[in-house]
C-alpha positions in Angstrom: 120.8 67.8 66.0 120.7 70.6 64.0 116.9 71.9 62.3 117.2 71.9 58.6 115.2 75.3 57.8 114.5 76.4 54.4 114.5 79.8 53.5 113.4 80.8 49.6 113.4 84.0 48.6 116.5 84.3 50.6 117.8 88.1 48.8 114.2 89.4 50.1 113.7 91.5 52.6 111.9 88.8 54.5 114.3 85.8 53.3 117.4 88.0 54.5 115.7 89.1 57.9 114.4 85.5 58.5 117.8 83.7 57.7 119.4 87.1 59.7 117.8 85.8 62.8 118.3 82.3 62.3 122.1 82.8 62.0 121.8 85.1 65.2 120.2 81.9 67.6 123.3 79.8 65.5 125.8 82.7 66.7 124.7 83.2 69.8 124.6 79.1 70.5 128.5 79.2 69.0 129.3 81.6 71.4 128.1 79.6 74.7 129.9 76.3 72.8 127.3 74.9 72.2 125.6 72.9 69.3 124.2 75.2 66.7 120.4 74.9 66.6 119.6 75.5 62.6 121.0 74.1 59.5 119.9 77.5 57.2 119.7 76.8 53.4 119.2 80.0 52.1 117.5 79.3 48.6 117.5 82.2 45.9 115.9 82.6 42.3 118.8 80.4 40.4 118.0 77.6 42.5 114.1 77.1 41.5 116.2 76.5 37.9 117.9 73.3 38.9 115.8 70.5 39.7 118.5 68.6 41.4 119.9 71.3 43.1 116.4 72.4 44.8 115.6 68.3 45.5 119.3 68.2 47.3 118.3 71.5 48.9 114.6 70.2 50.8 116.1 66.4 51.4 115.8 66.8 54.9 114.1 69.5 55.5 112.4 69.7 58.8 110.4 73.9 57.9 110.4 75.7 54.6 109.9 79.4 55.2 108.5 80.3 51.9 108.8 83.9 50.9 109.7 83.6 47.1 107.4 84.8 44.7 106.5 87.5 42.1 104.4 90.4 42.9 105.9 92.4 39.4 106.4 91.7 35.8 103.4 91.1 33.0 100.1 89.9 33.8 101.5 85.9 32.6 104.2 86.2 34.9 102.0 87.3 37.9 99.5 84.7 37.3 102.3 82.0 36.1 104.8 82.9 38.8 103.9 82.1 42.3 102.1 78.9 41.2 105.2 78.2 39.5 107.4 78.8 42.1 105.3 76.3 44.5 104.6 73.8 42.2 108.3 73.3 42.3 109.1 73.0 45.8 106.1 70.8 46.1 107.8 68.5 43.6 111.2 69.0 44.9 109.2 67.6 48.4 107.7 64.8 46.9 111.4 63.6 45.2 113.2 63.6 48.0 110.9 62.5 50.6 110.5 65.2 52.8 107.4 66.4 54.3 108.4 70.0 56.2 106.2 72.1 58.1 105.7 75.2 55.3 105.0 78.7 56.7 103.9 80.8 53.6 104.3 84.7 53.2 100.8 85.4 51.9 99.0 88.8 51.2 95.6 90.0 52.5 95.2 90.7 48.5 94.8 86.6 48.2 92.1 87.3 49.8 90.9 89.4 46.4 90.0 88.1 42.9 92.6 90.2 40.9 95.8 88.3 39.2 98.2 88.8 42.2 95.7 87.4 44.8 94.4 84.6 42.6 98.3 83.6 41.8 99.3 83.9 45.7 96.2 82.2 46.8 96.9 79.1 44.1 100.6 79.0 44.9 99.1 78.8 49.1 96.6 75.5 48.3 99.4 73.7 46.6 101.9 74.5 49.6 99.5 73.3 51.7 99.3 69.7 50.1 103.0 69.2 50.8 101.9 67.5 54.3 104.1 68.3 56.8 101.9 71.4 58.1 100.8 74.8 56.7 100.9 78.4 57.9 99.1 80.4 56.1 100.8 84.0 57.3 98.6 86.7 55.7 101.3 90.2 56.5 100.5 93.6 55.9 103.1 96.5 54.8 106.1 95.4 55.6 109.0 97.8 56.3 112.4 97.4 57.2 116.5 97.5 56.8 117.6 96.2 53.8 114.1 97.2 51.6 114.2 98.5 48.1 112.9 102.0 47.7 110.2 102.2 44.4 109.8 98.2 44.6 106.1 98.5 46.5 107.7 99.4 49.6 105.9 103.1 50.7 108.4 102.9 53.2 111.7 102.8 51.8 110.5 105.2 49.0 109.9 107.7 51.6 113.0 107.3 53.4 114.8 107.2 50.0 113.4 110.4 48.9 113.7 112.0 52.6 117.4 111.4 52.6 117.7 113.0 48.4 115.6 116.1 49.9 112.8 115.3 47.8 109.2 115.7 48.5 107.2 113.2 46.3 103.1 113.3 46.2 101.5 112.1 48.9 97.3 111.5 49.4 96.3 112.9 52.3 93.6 110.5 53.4 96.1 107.1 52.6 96.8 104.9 55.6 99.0 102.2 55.5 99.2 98.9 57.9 102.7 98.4 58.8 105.3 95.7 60.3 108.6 95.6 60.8 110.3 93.1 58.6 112.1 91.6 61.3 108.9 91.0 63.9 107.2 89.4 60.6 110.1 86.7 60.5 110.4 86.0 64.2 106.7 85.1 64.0 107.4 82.8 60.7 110.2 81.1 62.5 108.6 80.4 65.7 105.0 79.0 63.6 107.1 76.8 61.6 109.3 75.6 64.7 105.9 75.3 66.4 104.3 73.5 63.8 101.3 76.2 63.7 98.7 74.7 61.7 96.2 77.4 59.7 95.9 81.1 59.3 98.0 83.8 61.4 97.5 87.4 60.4 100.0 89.5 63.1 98.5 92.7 64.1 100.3 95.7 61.6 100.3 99.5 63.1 97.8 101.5 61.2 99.5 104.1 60.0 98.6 107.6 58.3 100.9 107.7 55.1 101.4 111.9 55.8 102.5 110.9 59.6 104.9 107.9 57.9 106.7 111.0 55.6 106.9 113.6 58.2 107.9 111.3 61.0 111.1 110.4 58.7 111.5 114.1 57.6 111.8 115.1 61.1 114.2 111.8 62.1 116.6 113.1 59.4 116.8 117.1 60.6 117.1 115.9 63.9 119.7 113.3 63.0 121.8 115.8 61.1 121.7 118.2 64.2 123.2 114.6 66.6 119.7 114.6 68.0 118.4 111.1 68.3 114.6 110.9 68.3 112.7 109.2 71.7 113.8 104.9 70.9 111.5 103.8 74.0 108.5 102.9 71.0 109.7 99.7 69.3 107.9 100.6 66.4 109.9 103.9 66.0 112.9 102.4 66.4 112.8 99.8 63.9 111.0 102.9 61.6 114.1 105.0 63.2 117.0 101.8 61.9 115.5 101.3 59.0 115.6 104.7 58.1 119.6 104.6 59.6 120.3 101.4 57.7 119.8 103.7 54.3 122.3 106.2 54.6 125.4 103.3 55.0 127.6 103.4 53.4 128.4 107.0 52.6 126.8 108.3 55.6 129.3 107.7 58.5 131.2 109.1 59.9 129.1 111.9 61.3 130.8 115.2 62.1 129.9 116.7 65.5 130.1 120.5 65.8 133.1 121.1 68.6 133.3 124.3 70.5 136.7 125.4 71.2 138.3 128.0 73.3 141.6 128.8 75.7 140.3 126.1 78.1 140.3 123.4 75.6 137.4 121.6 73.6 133.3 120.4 74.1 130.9 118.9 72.1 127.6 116.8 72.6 128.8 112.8 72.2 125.1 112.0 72.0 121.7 113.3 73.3 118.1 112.4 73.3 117.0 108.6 72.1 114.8 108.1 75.6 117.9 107.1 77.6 120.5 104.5 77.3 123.4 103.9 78.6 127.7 104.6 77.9 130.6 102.7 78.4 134.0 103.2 78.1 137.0 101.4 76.6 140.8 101.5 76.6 142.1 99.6 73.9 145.4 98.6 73.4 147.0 98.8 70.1 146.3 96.1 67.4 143.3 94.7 69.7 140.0 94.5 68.0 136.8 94.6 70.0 133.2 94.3 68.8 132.5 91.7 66.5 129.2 91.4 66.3 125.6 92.5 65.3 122.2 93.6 66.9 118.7 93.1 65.7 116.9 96.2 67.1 119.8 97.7 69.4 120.8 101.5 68.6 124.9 101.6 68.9 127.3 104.4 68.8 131.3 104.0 68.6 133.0 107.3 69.2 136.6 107.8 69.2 138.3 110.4 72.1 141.7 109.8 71.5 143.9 107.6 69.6 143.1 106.1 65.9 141.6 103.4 65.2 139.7 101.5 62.1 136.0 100.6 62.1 134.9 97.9 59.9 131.1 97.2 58.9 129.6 94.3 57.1 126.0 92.7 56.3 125.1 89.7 58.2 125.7 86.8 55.8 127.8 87.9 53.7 128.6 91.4 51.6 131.2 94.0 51.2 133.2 95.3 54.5 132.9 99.3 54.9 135.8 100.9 56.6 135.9 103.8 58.7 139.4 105.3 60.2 138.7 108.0 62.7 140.6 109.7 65.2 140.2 111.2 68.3 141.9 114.2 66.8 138.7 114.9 65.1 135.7 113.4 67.1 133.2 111.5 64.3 130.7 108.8 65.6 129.9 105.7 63.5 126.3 104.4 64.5 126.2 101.0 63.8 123.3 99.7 61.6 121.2 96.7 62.6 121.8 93.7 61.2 125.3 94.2 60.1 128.1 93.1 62.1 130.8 95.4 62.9 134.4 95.8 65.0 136.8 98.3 66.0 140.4 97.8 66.0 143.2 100.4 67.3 145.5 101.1 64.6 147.9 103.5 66.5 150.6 103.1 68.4 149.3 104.0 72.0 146.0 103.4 73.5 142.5 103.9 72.4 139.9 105.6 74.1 136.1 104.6 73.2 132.9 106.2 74.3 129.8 103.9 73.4 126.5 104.3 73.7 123.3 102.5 73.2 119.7 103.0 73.0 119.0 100.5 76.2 120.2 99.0 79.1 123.1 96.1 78.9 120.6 93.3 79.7 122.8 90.2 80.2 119.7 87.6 79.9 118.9 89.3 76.4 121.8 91.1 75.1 120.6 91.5 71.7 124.5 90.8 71.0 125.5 88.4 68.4 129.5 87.3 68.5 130.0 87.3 64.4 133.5 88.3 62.8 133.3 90.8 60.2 136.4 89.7 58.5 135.8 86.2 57.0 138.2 83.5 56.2 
């Protein structure tokens, strides 16, 4: 039987990373036949509104991953909201009977007696008294595909204003304690699936805020020059997608620079990124391969002869992004993270495919999630 997991705050960068990876373990069971694990009910701002409509939402609830709340807006709404928003699902709780294990996003500034850490710290003690078990998660910086850029994410501001060619102020001393958005819900989902009882503050990587700028400055030259940077740190890869994730949709396809001459053609189908490996593909026409999505994996299609369409689309839901290339004209299309994407011939004679990714095909953890982009 399927876990009922609640997930507020569900248009977050948190909520969408957390209910990403939920619907990744559902995918992945789909694809083996196999019962799907989680019941996600992905709760956003318009649903706190309707008390009958959050009450149908908890009944049954078996975890709440809490990440809704208000860290902007006047003093009253600071100190109003987050209290607000718990007192709520606390009553919601009580109505229908349910008593889920509740892992709270909190901040190490509940820890401090200013609005914003007395609001989050209020809206934490009256989680807490919903019974079913309380995680307290206290997170640093967190970074990551998806985040807003000048919404009190260093991060995405710097990658925002590293793609416009800007060069905003910067203190030289700050330091920052980051983690990637996606490690931050894995450990949310396995403490409320494990029923963790208490605090749990995951270790961030301290992180000088003139490194964080010039480390994304020198990810987009290389970038623009087909030069991906060394993938084998986990931490600068997810710095390295979230940075990709930003340029979709008017970013791809990427020219390459192609030497010609009486012999024929050559040009670089990808270098650097610390390895990896390349397949590839015949595919016949009207087929469709790919289909699916990868949390941390590094993809590259890149048409050598024949035409075909590639199609992109955020996981749960969004607009599809298409990309016709032709081997004629050889233009990769890196996939993002966290958005599912295919590859369909759309000629009349074979398609030939180079692919490449950051790692090694592992077939015990594939980091490959079967997930159509076109919905019914």
């Amino acid at each position: 039987m399927s876990r009922r997991i609640i997930v507020t705050g569900a248009g977050g960068l948190l909520g969408w990373h957390s209910a990403s990876r939920l619907h990744a373990a559902n995918c992945a069971a789909r694809f083996r036949k196999e019962a799907v694990p989680y019941d996600i009910v992905a709760l956003n701002h318009g649903t706190f509104e309707d008390d009958a409509q959050l009450v149908a939402a908890v009944s049954g609830a078996d975890a709440i991953l809490h990440f809704a709340g208000v860290n902007r807006g006047t003093e009253a709404e600071v100190r109003d909201g987050n209290p607000q928003i718990a007192g709520s699902l606390v009553d919601a709780c009580r109505q229908a009977g349910a008593r889920p294990h509740v892992t709270y996003a909190n901040s190490t500034h509940a820890k401090l007696d200013t609005v914003y850490g007395k609001s989050k710290r209020l809206a934490g003690e009256l989680l807490a008294g919903i019974g079913g078990g309380f995680t307290d998660l206290i997170l640093p910086h967190i970074f990551g595909e998806g985040a807003r850029p000048r919404y009190n994410n260093v991060t995405a501001t710097f990658i925002e204003a590293v793609i416009n060619g800007e060069s905003p102020q910067i203190d030289p001393n700050g330091r920052v304690q980051l983690l990637h958005a996606g490690a931050a819900a894995q450990i949310a989902i396995d403490a409320a699936l494990a029923r963790h009882d208490g605090e749990l503050a995951p270790p961030p990587r301290p992180t000088g805020v003139p490194w964080l700028f010039e480390t994304l400055q020198r990810f987009h030259a290389d970038y623009a020059a087909n030069l991906f940077p060394d993938l084998a740190d986990p931490f600068l890869r997810d710095l390295f997608n979230s940075y990709r994730a930003a340029l979709y949709p008017a970013g791809f396809p990427r020219s390459l620079k192609v030497n010609a001459d009486p012999r024929g053609t050559l040009f670089e189908a990808a270098k650097g990124g610390g390895g990896g490996q390349t397949f590839l593909s015949w595919t016949e026409p009207g087929v469709t391969r790919g289909d699916h999505f990868h949390l941390g994996k590094v993809e590259r299609f890149l048409v050598l002869e024949g035409e075909a369409m590639i199609r992109i689309r955020k996981v749960l839901g969004g607009p599809v992004w298409e990309y016709q290339v032709s081997g004629k004209t050889p233009a990769p299309v890196d996939m993002p993270t966290l958005h599912t994407h295919s590859i369909q011939n759309i000629g009349d004679r074979p398609l030939l495919t180079l692919f490449w990714t950051n790692d090694l095909f592992d077939p015990s953890a594939p980091d490959t999630y079967f997930d159509p982009v076109l919905q019914d």
